[in-house]
C-alpha positions as CSV (number, residue, x, y, z in Angstrom):
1,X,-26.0,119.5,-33.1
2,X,-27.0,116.3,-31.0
3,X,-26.7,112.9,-32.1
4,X,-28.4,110.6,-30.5
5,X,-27.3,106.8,-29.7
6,X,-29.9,104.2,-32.4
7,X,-28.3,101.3,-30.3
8,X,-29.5,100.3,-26.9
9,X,-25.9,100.5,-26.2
10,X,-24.4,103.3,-24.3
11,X,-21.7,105.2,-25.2
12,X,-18.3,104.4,-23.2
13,X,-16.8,107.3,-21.9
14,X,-13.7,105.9,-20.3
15,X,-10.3,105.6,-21.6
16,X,-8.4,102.0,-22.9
17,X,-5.4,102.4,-21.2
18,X,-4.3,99.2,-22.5
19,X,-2.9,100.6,-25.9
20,X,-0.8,103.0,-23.6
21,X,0.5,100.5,-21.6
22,X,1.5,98.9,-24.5
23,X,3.4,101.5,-26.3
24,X,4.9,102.1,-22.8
25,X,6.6,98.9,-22.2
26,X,7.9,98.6,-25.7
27,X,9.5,101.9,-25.5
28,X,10.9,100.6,-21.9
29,X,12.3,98.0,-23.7
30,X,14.0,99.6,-26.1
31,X,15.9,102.1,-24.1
32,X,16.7,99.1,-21.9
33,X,18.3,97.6,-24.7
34,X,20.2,100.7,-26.2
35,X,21.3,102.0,-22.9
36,X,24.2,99.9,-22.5
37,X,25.6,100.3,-25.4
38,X,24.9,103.9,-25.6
39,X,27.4,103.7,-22.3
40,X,30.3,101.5,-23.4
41,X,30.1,103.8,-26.6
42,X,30.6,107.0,-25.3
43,X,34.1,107.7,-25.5
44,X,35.6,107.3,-29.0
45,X,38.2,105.7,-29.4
46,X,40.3,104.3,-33.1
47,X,40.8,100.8,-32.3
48,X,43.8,99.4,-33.4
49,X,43.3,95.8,-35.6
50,X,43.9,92.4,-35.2
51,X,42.9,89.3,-36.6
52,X,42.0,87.6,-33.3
53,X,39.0,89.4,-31.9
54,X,37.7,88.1,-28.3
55,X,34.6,88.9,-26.5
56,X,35.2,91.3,-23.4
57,X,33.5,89.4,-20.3
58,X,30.0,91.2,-18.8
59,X,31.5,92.0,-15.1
60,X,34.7,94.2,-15.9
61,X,36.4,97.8,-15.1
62,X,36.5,99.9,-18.3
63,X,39.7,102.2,-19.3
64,X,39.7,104.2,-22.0
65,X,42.8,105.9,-23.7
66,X,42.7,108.6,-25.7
67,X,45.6,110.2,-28.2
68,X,45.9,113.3,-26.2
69,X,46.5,111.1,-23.1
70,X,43.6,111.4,-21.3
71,X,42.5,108.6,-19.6
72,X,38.4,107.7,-18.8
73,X,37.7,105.1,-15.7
74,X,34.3,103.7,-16.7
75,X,33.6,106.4,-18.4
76,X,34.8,109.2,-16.5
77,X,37.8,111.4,-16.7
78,X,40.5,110.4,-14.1
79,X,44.0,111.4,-13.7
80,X,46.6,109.0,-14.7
81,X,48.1,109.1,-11.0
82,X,44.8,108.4,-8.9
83,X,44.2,105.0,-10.9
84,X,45.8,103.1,-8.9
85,X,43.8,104.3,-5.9
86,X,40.5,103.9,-7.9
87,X,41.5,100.4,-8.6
88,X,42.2,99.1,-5.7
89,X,38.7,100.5,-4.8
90,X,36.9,98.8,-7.8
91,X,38.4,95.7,-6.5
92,X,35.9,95.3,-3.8
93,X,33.1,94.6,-6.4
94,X,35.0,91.5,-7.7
95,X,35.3,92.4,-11.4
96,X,36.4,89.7,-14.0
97,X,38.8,92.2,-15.5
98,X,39.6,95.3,-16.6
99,X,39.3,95.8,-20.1
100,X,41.5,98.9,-22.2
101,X,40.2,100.3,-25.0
102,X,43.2,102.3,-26.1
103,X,43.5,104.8,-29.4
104,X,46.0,103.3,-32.2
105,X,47.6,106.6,-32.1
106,X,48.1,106.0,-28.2
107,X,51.4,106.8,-26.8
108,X,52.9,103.3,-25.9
109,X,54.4,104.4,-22.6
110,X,50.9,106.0,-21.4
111,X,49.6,102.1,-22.1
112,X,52.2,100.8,-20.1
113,X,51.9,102.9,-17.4
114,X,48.0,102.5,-17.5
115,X,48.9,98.7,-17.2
116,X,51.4,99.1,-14.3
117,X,48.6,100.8,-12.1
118,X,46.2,98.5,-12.5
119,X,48.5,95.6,-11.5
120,X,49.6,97.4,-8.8
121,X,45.8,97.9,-7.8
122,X,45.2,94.2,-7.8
123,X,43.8,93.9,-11.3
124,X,46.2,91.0,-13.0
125,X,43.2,90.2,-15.5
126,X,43.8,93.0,-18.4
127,X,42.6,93.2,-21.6
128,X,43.7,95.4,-24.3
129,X,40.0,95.6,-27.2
130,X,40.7,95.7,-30.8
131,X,38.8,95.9,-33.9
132,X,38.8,92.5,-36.4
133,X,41.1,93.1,-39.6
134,X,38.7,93.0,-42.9
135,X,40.0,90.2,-44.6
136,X,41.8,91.7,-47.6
137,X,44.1,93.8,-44.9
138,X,44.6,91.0,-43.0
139,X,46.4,89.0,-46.2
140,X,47.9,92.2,-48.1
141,X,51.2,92.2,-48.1
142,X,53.1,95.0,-46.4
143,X,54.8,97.7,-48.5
């Protein structure tokens, strides 16, 4: 069946691409936004608490520490004796600092040895992330 055109209009054959763009740019935007912190998510750690909670700066190194003593260098599986070497080549990028997100059920000597390596890369700047205390832990008394 033909239909024929009443209006001395013709009919526009061509395609708006401007609703595409549009729905192409938002979604750019989005995964631009949840990218990052899709990254500095990635390994989980259990953070332990404290009631003074800083900001982390934008330009560091990332270590995470996990309970069965792995140990993650921006995200990536390293061993524990090639840190230092890794540091010292991180260096050359001029990070603020190295920031340690280590387990609460973390060996205290694997910390300390972490902490050793990156000082002896160069790194003097460390900081060790924590979670903020809820309020009622943070005044309840120990038993």
């Amino acid at each position: 069946m033909y239909i024929k055109n009443t209006s001395e209009t013709p009919f526009l054959s061509d395609i708006n691409m401007v609703p595409l763009i549009d729905v192409a740019l938002v979604l750019l935007i989005i995964f631009m936004i949840i990218t990052p912190v899709m990254v500095l998510n990635s390994i989980q750690v259990q953070l332990p608490q404290s009631s003074s909670e800083k900001q982390a700066p934008t330009k560091n190194i990332i270590i995470a520490l996990k309970p069965d003593g792995s140990v993650y260098l921006n995200n990536e599986p390293i061993t524990p004796g090639l840190l230092t070497d890794k540091i010292i080549l991180l260096m050359q990028q001029h990070p603020e600092c190295v920031v340690i997100y280590a387990d609460q059920k973390v060996d205290v000597a694997l910390l300390v040895d972490v902490v050793d390596q990156v000082e002896a890369g160069g790194m003097h700047n460390i900081s060790l992330t924590t979670e903020r205390k809820h309020q009622s832990q943070a005044t309840a008394p120990a038993s």
